[in-house]
C-alpha positions in Angstrom: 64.3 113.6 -178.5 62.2 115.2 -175.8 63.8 114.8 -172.0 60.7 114.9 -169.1 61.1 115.5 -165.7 57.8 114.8 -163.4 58.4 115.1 -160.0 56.9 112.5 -157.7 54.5 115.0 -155.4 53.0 115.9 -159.2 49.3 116.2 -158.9 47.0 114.4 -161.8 46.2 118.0 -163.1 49.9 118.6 -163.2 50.7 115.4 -165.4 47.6 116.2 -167.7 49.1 119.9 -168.7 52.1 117.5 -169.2 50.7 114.9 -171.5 48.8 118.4 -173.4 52.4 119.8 -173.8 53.9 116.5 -175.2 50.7 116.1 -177.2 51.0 119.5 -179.1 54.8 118.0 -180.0 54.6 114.6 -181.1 52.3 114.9 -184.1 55.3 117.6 -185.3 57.7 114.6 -185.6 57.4 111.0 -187.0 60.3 109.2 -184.9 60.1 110.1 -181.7 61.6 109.3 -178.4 60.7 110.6 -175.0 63.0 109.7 -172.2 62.9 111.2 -168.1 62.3 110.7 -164.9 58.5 110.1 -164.5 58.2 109.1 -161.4 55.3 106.3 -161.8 56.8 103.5 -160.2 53.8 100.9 -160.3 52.8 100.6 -163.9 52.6 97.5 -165.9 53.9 98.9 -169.5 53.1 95.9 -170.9 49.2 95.8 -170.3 46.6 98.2 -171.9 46.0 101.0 -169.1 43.0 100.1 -167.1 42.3 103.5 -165.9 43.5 107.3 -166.7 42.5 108.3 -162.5 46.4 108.4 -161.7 49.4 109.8 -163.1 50.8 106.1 -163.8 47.6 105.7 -166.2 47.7 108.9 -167.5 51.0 108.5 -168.5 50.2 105.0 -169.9 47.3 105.7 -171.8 49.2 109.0 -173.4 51.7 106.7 -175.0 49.4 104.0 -176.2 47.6 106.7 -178.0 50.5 108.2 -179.5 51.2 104.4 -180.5 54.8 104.9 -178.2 56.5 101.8 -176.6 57.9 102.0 -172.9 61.3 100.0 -173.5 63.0 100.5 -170.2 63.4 97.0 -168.2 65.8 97.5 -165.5 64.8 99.5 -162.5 66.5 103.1 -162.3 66.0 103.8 -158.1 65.7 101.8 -155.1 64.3 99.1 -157.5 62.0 100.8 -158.9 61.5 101.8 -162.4 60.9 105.4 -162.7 63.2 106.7 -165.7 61.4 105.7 -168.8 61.9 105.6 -172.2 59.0 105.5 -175.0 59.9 105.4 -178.4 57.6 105.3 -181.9 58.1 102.1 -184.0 60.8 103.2 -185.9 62.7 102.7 -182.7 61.2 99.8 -180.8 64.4 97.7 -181.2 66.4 99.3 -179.3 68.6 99.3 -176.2 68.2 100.5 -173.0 71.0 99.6 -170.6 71.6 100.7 -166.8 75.0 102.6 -166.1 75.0 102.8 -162.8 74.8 106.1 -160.9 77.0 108.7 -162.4 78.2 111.8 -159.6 75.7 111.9 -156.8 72.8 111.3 -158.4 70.3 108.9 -156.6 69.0 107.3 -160.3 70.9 105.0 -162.7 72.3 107.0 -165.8 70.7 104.7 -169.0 72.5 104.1 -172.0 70.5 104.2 -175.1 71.2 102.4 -178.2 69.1 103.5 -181.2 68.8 101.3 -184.2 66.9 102.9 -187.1 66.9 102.8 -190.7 69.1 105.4 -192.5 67.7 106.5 -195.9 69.7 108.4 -198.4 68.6 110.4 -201.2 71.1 110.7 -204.3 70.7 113.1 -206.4 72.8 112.7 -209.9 73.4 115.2 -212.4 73.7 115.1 -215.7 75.8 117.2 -217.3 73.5 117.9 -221.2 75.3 118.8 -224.5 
């Protein structure tokens, strides 16, 4: 799990540095989900980004590199969807539900439901005579 923060007055040099931090971490880690406030309310997750000139973009094009789906639906402030949650494949099927606002904070808290597969290694011993 990696938790991001961007505020919105972030410049595009700012979010690069970002997207060279979260670079140098992903290849680390097979599964991987990536959750924060990102503050890029106008981005269509589900079209290939067009252009990289604006920290939406940027941020788009970072995860389709990284081959990470954006599953967040439901907007998360003033109707706007700016808490975001990209997950590898292992992930994809999950959950993202909207809490509500929890103390005073201005965004919706998200729930997160993660369905992956669970594999086990079992080791047996023998005992020889």
């Amino acid at each position: 799990f990696i938790t991001v923060y961007r505020a919105p007055n972030t410049n595009i040099s700012e979010t690069k540095n970002l997207c060279e931090c979260l670079d140098s971490i992903i290849p680390k880690h097979v599964n991987v989900v990536i959750t924060g406030d990102f503050n890029v309310p106008h981005v269509n997750w589900s079209q290939y980004p067009s252009s990289c000139s604006n920290a939406g973009g940027l941020i788009h094009w970072f995860a389709t590199e990284h081959c990470l789906t954006q599953i967040a639906q439901q907007p998360t402030r003033d109707g706007a969807l700016l808490d975001l949650v990209f997950v590898s494949d292992a992930f994809v099927n999950c959950m993202v539900s909207n809490l509500g606002p929890v103390c005073d904070s201005d965004h919706s808290a998200q729930h997160i439901l993660l369905q992956a597969p669970i594999s086990l290694s079992i080791v047996i011993l023998h005992e020889l005579r």
